[in-house]
N, C-alpha and C positions, 0 to 999 in steps of 0.2 A: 804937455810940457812937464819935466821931471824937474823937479825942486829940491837941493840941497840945502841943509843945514850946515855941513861939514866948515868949520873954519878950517885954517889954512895948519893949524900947527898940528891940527889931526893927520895930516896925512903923514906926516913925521911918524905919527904912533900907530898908524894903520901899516906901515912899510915891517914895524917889528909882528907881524902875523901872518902867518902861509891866507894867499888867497885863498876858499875852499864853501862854493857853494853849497847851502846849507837848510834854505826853505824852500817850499811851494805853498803854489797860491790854490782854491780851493773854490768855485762859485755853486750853489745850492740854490733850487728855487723855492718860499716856502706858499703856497696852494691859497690856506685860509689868509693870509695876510697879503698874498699877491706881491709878495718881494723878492728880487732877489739879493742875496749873501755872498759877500766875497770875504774867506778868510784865509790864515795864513797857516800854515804847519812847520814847524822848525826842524829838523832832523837831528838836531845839536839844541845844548841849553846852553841858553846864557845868561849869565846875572850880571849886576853891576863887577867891575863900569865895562864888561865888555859886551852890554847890550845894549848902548849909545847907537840909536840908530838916524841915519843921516839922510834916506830919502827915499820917497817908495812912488811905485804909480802900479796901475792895472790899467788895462786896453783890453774893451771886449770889441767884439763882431756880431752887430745886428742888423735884422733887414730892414733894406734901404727903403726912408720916406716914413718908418712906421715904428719909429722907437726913440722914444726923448727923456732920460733916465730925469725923474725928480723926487724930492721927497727924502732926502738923500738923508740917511741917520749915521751919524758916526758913533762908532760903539766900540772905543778906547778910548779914555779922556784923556783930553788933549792931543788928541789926532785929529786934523779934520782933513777931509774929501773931498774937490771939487772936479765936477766934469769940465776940462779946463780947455779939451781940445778934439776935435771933431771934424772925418774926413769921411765925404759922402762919395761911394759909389764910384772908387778908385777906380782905374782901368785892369788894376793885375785883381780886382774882386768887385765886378761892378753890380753886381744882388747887396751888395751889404756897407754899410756904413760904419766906419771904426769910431768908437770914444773913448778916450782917455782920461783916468783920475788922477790929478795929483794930488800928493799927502802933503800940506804943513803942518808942522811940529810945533804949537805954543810955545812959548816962553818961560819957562819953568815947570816943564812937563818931569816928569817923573815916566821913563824910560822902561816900557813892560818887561819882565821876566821871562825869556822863552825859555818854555821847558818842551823837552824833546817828545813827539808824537803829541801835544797837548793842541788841539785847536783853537787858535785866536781872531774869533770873527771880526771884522773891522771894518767894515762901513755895507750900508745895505740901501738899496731903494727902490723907487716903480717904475714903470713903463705910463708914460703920460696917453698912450694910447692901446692900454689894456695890453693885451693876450696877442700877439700879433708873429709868434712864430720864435723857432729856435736863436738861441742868445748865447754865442758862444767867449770864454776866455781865450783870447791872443795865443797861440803857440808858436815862441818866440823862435823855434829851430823852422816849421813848417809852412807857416803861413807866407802865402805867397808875395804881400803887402809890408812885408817885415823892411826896416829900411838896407840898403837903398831905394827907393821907390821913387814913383812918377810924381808924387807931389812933395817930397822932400818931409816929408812927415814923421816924425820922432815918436813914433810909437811902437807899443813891445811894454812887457814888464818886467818890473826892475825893484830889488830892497836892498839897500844897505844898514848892516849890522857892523860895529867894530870888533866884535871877536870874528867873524868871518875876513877880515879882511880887506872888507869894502863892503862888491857885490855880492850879496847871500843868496840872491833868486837862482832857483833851478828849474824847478818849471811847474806844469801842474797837475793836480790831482785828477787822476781820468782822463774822459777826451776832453774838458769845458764845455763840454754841452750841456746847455738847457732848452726843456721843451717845456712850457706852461702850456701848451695842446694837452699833455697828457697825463691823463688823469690815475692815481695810485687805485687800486681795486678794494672796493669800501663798502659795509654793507650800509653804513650811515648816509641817510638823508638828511641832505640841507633844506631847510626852510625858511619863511620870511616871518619876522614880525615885525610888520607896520607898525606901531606904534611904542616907542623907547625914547627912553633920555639917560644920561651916563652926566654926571654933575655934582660937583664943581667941575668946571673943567677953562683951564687948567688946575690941577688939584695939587694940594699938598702933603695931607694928612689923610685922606679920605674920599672917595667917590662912592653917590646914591646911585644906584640901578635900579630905574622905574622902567615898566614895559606894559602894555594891553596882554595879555592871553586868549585868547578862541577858543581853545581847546580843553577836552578834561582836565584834571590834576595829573600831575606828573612831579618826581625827583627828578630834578636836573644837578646842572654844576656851574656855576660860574666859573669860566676863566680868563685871565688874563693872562696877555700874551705880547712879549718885547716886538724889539724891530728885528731881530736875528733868527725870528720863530721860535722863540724858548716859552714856555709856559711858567710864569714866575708867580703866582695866584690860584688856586684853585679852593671853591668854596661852593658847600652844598646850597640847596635851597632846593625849595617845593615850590611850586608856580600849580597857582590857582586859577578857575576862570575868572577872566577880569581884570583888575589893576592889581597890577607886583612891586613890589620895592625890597631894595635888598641893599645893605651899607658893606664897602670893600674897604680895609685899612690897607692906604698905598703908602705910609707913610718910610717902609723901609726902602722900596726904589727909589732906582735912581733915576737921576734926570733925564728927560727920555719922553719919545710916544710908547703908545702901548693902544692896546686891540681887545677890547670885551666881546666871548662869547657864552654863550649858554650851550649846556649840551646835556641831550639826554639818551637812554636807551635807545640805541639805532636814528637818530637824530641829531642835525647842531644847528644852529644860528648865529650869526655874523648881528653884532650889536654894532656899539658906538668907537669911536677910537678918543683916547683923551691923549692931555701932559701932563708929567709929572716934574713938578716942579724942584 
């Protein structure tokens, strides 16, 4: 379902601007956080007030029976993201199930700045049933499901910007395919450490990282790491055999999950996930 903000006296002021599609949308999978990212690219910049934007959705294509998007992180404030609408195993695409996000805009949001070629991630999540095959964004000229369709289904993606005009969507970056099957060529091993705790959580000022070690000593790194896959933390540490602790100041993020891992020379590990308050 696409949801406007637009009052009525805007379109009065949208009528003085050539329509002229202006963004694409963008989906990335990221490996160690197991999310994926949809962001937006603008082709044009726009500041206030002609980047009063009045309604967005994204419609991906995943296979059917085996994909239930949750965890959903919104990463523009005051945008949020809901999977609001969901058509299984159409007849003109019956391998694949379509979902739809719609954006609502808060109530005194403060309306982001595009700037042209600059990437603007904005909303990301998981698959409630792991790793389960390609995950593609809608292509609103070729997919075959586009409406009119068998089930009268309003799906497709769509952004309006008021310097554009309205509608600013043009389409998107690549083919929208995503494979979580396939794996980038690394020489790093992943490994498990049974025993960690990542706390306070949720935090405000700070999170302890405690963990067991097995193994000789070793320089590692702590990182922390957003819902967009951004590394926004990185801190050395030495891990000894035995019991580790190590204190992270989280106090300048923002509100948000976030992803600890440790990594060392040809090596990483997947710790705890907290929030930041």
């Amino acid at each position: 379902m696409k949801k406007s903000i637009f009052l009525l006296p805007l379109a009065f002021v949208l009528a003085a601007f050539t329509v002229n599609a202006q963004v694409n949308f963008k989906m990335s999978y990221d490996k160690e956080t197991e999310r994926y990212i949809v962001s937006l690219i603008p082709m044009t910049t726009y500041t206030n007030p002609q980047n009063i934007t009045g309604s967005g959705q994204v419609t991906i294509k995943v296979p059917t029976n085996e994909f239930d998007p949750v965890d959903i992180e919104n990463l523009l404030t005051g945008m949020t993201w809901e999977a609001n609408s969901r058509n299984n195993a159409p007849a003109e695409a019956p391998d694949f199930d379509y979902v739809s996000f719609g954006l609502t805009i808060q109530a005194g949001t403060a309306y982001p700045d595009y700037q042209a070629g600059v990437e603007m991630p904005l909303f990301s999540f998981q698959n409630a049933f792991g790793c389960t095959g390609k995950v593609y964004l809608v292509d609103n000229v070729n997919d075959p499901f586009m409406p009119p369709n068998s089930q009268s289904a309003n799906i497709g993606n769509t952004w309006t910007i008021l310097g554009a005009g309205g509608e600013a969507y043009q389409g998107i970056i690549g083919s929208g395919e995503n494979n979580c099957a396939e794996t980038a060529s690394s020489a790093v091993e992943e490994i498990v450490i049974n025993t960690y705790k990542v706390f306070p959580n949720p935090a405000s000022q700070f999170v302890n990282v405690e963990m067991r070690w097995e193994n000789d000593a070793a320089d590692a790194q702590l990182q922390v790491v957003d819902a967009a896959g951004k590394k926004v933390i990185t801190q050395d540490m030495t891990v000894t055999y035995g019991q580790n602790r190590q204190k992270l100041d989280v106090s300048n993020l923002a509100a948000g999950n976030y992803w600890v891992y440790l990594e060392g020379e040809g090596w990483k590990a997947k710790l705890d996930k907290f929030s930041k308050q």
